[in-house]
N, C-alpha and C positions, 0 to 999 in steps of 0.2 A: 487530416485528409479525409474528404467524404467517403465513405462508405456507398457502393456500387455495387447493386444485383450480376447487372452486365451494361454494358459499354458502349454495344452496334445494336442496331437495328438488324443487321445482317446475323449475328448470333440465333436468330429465330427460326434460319434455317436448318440448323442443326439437327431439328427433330423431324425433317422432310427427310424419308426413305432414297438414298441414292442409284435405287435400284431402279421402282416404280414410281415416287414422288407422294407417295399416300405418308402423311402424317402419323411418326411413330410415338409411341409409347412407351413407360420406364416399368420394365416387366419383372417381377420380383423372384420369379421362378429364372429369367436370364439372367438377371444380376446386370442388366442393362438397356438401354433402348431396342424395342420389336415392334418390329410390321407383320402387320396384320393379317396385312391383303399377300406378300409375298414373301414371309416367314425370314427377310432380314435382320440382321441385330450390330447392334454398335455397342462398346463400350461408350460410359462417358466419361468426357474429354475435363477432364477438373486442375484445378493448379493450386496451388498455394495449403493451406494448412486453416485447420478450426485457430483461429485468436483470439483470445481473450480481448476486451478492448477494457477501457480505466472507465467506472461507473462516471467518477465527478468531470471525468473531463467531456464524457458523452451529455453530462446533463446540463453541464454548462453551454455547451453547443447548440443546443435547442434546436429548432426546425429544419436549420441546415444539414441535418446529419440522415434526414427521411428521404427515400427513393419507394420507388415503387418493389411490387416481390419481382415482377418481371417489364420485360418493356411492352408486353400487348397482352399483361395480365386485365382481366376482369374482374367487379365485383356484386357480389347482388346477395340482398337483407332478409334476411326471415321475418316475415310480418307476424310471428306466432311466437318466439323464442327471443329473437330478435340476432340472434347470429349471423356473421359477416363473415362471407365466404371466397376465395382468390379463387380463381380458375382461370386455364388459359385456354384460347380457340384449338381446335373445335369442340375442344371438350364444353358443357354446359350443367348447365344447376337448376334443375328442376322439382326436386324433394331434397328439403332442409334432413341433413345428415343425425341434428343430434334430436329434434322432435319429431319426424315424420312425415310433418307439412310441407303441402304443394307450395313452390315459392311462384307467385305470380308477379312479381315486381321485376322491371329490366334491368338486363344488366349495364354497371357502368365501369367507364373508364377506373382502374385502382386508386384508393387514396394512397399517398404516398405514407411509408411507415417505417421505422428503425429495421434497416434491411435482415433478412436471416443472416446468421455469419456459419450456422455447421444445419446438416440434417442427415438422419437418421432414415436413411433408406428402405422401404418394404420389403421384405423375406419373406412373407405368408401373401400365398394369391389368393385371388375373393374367394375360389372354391372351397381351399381348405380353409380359411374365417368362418363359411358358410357351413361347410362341415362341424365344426368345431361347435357352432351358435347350435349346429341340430342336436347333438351331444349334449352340449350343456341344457337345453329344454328336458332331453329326456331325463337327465339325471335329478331332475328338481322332483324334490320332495311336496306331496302335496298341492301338487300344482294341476289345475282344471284339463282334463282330458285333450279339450278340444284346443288347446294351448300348441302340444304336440306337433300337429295336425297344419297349424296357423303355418310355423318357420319354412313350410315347403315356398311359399310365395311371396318370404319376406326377402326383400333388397338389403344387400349391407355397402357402404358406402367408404370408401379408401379417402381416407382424409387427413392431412399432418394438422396436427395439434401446434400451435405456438406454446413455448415454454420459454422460461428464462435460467439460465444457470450464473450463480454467483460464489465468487471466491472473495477471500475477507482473511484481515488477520484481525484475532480478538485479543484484547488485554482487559480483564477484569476483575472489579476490586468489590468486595462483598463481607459482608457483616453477617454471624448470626448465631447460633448454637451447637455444642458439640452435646451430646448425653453420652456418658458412661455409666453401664446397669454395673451393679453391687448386688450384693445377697446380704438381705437381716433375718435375723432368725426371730421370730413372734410367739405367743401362746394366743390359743385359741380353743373357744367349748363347743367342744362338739356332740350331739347326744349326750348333756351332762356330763363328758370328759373334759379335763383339758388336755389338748394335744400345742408340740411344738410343730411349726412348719416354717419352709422356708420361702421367703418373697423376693422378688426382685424390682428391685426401684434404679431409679436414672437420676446421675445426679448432673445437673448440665452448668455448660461453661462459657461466659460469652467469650467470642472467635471473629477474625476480622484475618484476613488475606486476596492475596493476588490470584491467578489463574489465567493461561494463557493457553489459547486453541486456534490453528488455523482450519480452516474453511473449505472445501474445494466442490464445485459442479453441484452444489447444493441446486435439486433442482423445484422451480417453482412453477404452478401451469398459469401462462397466460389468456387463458381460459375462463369462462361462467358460463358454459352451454354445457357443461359435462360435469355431474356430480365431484366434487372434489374426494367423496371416498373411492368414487368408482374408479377413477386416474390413481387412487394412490393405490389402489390392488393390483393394479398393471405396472406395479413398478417390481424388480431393480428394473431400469433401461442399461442396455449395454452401452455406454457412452462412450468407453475408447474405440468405438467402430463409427463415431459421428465419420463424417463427410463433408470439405468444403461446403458452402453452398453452390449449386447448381441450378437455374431451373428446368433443365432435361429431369431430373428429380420428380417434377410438379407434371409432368406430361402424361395425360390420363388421369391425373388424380389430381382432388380439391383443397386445398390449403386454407386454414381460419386467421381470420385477421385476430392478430392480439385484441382483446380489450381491458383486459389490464393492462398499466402503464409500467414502466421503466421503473418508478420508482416505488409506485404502487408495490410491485414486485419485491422490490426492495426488502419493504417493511413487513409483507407473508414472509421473507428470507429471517429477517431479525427475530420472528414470533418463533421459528423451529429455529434458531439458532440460540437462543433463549432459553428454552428448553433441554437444550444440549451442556451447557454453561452453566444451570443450575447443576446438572449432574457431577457436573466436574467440580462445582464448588461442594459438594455435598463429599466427595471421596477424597478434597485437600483436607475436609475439616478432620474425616476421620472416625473413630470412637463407633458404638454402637447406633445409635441414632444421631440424627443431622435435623436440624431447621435453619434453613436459608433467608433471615429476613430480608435482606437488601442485595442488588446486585446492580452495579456502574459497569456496562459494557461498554470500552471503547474502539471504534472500530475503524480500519486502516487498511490501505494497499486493496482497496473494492473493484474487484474487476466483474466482469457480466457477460454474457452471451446470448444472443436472441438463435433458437436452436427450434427444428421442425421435428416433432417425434409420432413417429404413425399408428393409425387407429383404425381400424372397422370400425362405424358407426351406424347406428339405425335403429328408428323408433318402431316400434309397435303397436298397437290400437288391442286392446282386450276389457271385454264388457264398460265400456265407456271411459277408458285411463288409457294413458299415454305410458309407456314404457320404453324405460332407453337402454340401448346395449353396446358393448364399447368392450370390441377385441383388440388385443395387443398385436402389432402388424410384423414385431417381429420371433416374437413367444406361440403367439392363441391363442394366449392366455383369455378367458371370455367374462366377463361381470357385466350387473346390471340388472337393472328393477324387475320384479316376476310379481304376479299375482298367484292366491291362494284359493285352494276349493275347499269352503267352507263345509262342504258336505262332506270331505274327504278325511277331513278334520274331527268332525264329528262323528263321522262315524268309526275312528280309532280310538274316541273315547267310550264309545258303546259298548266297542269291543275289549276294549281295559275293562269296566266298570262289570262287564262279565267275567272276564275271566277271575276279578278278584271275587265278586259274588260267588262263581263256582268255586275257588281256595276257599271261602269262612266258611260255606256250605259242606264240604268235605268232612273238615277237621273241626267242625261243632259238633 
């Protein structure tokens, strides 16, 4: 069955204020739709449940399974970064979220794309992100004065992240080494003595076994506009708090088109789950050290989720580099690129390099 944003054309009203008819917004501090103009608010109206959907049978389906994120979504490209961004009216994209730059290109009707199926709701409003980003400037070590000074006039920008989460059952079959340390006792001269001492060697065993591990909400960013370290500092996400999808969710705020693909995703999933499965085969083998030369992952029961997880975003400009910053929308958690004052630097090596010249000078 295809996968559906929404249904009517009529749905679109939903974020029209029934009070005055001013265009509301999904406000993180109400924990739902608010006007602006005459301080209304709605809950929003959701049904059904996050579903997992079967990876193989989405990937067999191909083109037919793509809809739009909304029915009167928008999209328009950073001609600098190259990020592709959803928005719906009246909201607009005028400064690219994850570089800084002015987007001068128009906007178009959406491409259509593997609809969201859950999203992750904003709980931190721009003010306290903003708060939050002025904090974290101050707190940096070594960092140029007039840095400080910059975040009073910098924008941060409310933006879901596309993510993928996948579930999987693994059965793995692997060959390799078990080592068990022994003690021998040796002679040896020392200063013209001999002395006994004791050594410890590894005597190793080849090993061959199964391992089995299920999988769950592994998650992946469908992302390249945001540092992959920087996304993984903002992690845990609270995932049992996802949310249907909605697009009242998207109201006010800018949504990124995946550019990694479905299966793309996939295979970042298999490289950490890799990772994970060597460990387990290393605690089946046992004994004091382990080498894991080979390892046959087979993999089973793949299901996926295309999931919106939210972000303050927003670049900075500092003596001619780009900097990007990226708060967690529902933590505040804040990371992200800073510059150094070289002179600030230097000169706590002056002051090192004195203070120990005054200790030799003492105590000579």
């Amino acid at each position: 069955m295809q996968d559906k944003v929404t249904s009517k054309k009529e749905d679109i009203s939903r974020f029209l204020c029934e009070n005055c008819g001013a265009n509301m917004i999904y406000s993180p501090s109400a924990g739902g739709l608010h006007c602006e103009y005459c301080g209304h608010k709605e809950e929003v109206r959701i049904t059904g449940f996050v579903e997992e959907r079967s990876f193989d049978e989405f990937i067999r389906a191909g083109a037919q399974r793509l809809t739009p994120m909304a029915v009167n979504a928008l999209q328009v490209q950073c001609s600098s970064c190259g990020a592709t961004v959803n928005f719906t009216p009246p909201e607009t994209a005028t400064v690219c979220a994850f570089c800084g730059g002015k987007i001068v290109a128009q906007p178009k009707a959406a491409d259509p794309l593997v609809a969201p199926h859950g999203v992750l709701p904003f709980s931190i409003s721009t003010g306290l992100a903003a708060d939050g980003f002025k904090k974290w400037l101050h707190s940096l070590w070594f960092a140029p004065s007039k840095l400080k000074h910059l975040a009073e006039s910098d924008k941060l920008v409310s933006i879901y992240i596309p993510y993928w989460t996948y579930d999987a059952a693994t059965v793995s079959d692997y060959s390799g080494q078990r080592g068990d340390n022994y003690t021998e006792w040796e002679t040896v001269t020392v200063n013209g003595k001999q002395e006994r001492r004791s050594v410890t060697k590894t005597r190793w065993t080849s090993v061959s076994g199964r391992v089995a591990r299920r999988f769950d909400d592994v998650c992946v960013p469908a992302t390249t506009s945001i540092r992959r370290e920087y996304l993984e500092r903002l992690e845990p996400w609270d995932l049992p708090e996802l949310r249907p999808y909605e697009p009242a969710y998207l109201s006010g705020h800018k949504a990124e088109a995946y550019r990694v693909p479905l299966d793309g995703g996939f295979e970042r999933f298999k490289e950490i789950a890799q990772g994970i499965i060597v460990s387990d085969c290393k605690r089946d083998i046992g004994g004091d050290r382990q080498h894991v030369n080979d390892v046959n992952a087979n993999y089973s029961n793949i299901s996926f989720k295309h999931i919106l997880l939210p972000v303050y975003s927003g670049g900075y400009r500092f003596g001619g580099k780009t900097y990007q910053i990226v708060i967690n929308g529902r933590t505040g958690q804040v990371h992200g690129g800073r510059p150094y004052s070289v002179l600030k630097i230097v000169a706590l090596i002056c002051v090192l390099l004195f203070i120990v010249l005054l200790i030799v000078a003492v105590f000579s």
